[in-house]
C-alpha positions in Angstrom: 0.0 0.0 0.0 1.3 3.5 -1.0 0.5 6.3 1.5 -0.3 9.5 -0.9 -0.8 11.9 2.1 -1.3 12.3 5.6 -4.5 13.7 7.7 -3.9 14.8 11.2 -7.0 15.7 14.0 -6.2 18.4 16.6 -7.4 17.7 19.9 -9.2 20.7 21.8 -8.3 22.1 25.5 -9.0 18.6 27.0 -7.2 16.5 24.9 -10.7 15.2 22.7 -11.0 14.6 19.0 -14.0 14.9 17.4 -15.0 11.6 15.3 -17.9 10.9 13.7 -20.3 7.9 13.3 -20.4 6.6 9.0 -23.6 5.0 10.1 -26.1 7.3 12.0 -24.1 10.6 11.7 -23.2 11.3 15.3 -20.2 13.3 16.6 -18.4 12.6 19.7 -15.5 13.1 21.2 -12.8 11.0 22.3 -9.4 11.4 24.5 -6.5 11.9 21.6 -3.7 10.3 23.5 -6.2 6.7 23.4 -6.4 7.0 19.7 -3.3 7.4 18.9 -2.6 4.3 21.2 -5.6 2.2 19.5 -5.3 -1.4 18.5 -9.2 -2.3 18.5 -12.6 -1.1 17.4 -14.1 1.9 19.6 -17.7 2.2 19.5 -20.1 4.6 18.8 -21.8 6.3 21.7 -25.3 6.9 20.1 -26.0 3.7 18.3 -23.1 1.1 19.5 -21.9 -0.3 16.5 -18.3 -1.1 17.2 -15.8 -0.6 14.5 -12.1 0.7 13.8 -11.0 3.8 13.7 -11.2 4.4 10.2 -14.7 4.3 10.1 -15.3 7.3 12.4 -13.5 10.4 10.6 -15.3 13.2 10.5 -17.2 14.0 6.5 -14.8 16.8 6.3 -11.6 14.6 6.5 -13.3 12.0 4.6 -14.1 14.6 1.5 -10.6 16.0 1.9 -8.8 12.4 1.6 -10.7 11.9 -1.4 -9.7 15.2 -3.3 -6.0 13.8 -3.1 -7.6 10.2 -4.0 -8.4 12.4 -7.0 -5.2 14.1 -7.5 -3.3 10.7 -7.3 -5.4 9.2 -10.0 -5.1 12.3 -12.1 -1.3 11.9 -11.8 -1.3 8.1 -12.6 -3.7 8.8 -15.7 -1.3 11.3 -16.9 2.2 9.3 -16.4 0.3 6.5 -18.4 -0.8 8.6 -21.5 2.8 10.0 -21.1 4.5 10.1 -24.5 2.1 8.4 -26.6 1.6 11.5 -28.8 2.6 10.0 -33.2 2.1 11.4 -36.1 -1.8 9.5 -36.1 -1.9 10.1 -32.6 -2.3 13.3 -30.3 -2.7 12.7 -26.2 -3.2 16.0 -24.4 -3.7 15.9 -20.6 -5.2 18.6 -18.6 -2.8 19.7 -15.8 -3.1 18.3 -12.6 -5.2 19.9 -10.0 -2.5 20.2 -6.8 -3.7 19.6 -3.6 -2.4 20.0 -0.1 -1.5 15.7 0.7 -0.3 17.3 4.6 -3.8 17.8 6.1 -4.9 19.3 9.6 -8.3 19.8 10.9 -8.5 21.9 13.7 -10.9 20.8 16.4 -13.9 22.3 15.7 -16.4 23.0 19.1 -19.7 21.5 18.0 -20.9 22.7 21.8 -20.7 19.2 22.7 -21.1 18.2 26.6 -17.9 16.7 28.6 -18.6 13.7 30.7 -16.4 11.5 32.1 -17.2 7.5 31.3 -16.8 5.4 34.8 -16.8 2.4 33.1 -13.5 2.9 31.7 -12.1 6.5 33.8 -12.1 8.7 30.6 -13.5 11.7 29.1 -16.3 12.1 26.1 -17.5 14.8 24.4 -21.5 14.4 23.4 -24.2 16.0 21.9 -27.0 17.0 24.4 -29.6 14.6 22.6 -26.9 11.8 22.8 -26.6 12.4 26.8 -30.2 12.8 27.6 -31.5 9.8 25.4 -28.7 7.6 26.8 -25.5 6.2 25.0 -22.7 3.7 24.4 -19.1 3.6 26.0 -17.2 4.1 23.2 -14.2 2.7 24.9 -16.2 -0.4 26.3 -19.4 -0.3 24.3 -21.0 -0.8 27.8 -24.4 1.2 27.8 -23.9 4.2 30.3 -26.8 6.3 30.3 
């Protein structure tokens, strides 16, 4: 596997990322130092489906991995078509669109309420209907609330 770029998450004040659920949608937060540190699924605090890491960046990061996707394949497409031009035949490429491949998100406050997680002694960030209506551990997957 070729790694094309890199996307990095800041944490905020308390040392949470926020992810986000590909199935329902949700954000949370999560303690930065654990992620970096993963080697199994984490779970997702409004509807519990366990899964790795991957699975849980944010739209943003996920849109922004796939404009250098894009760029990659442009790149590939043009080195292939590279000097194939005869005399019966003309290839002209458009120029590749450059894109930043180094990307940081800056932790973005979605006014998300701290609480810390018993079960496993750490801190979450959630959204208020998540907290009221009662969630998943995403450390444990233990129902809290």
């Amino acid at each position: 596997m070729t790694t094309i770029g890199k996307a990095t998450l800041q944490s905020d004040d308390e040392g949470l990322v926020t992810l986000q659920c590909d199935r329902c949608k949700s954000r949370f937060k999560m303690d930065c130092a654990y992620l970096d540190e993963l080697d199994r699924d984490i779970f997702c605090p409004a509807c519990g489906i366990s899964e790795s890491l991957s699975t849980f960046w944010p739209e943003e990061v996920v849109e922004e991995a796939a404009k250098v996707a894009m760029m990659e394949a442009e790149k590939m497409i043009a080195q292939a078509f590279k000097g194939l031009n005869s005399k019966h035949v003309k290839v002209k490429m458009p120029p590749v669109h450059q894109v930043d491949t180094q990307l940081t998100f800056k932790n973005k406050d979605y006014d998300m309420q701290v609480t810390e997680i018993q079960c496993c002694d750490k801190k979450i960030g959630l959204n208020s209907i998540d907290y009221t209506s009662g969630f998943y551990c995403p450390y444990c997957g233990r129902m809290v609330k």
